[in-house]
N, C-alpha and C positions, 0 to 999 in steps of 0.2 A: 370532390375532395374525399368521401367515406368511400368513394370505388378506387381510387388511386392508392389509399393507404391498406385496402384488400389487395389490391392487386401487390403493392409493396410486400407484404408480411406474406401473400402466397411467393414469391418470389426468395424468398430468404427463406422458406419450407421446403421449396423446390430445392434452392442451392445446398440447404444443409443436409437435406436425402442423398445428393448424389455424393458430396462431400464423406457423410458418414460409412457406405456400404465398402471404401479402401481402406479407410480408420479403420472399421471393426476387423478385416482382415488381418490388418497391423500387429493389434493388440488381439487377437485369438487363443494366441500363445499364452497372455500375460497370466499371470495367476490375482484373482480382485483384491487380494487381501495386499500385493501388493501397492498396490493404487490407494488404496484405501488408506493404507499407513503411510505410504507418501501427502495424501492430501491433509493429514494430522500433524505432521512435522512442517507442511508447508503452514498451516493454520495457528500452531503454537508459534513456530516463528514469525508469524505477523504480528498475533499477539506482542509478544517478547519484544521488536521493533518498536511497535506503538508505545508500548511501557517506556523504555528505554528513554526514547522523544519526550511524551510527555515528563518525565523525571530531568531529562537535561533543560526543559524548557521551565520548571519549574524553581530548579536551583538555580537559573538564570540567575547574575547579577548585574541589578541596571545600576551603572554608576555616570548616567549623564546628567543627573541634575546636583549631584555633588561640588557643593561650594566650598573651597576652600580658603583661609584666610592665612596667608604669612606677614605675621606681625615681627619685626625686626625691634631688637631690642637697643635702646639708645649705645648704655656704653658697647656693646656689640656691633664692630664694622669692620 
């Protein structure tokens, strides 16, 4: 079992090495601050998502146990 999950995790070491050395090719050009300011708007905007959810889940209104009673009035028909 503890050799199969070494050999797993070397296996996903291997694959990410050869996976990375075309990536970094890719992005040689990029400038970091790019990226970096990308990965801040992707982060406020998770942020901001999760607020949003929680606030619409919170103003939630549950009206299923709501009883209501219509009483009709005699001389009224």
């Amino acid at each position: 079992m503890k050799t199969s999950i070494i050999l797993i995790v070397l296996i996903l070491f291997n694959t990410t090495a050869l996976i990375s050395e075309p990536l970094a090719l890719l992005v040689k050009g990029i400038n970091t601050w790019v990226l970096i300011g990308l990965e801040i708007i992707l982060c406020v905007g998770f942020f901001i998502n999760q607020l949003i959810k929680d606030v619409r889940k919170v103003s939630e209104i549950d009206l299923s146990n709501l009883k209501l009673f219509v009483i009709n009035d005699k001389g009224t028909k």
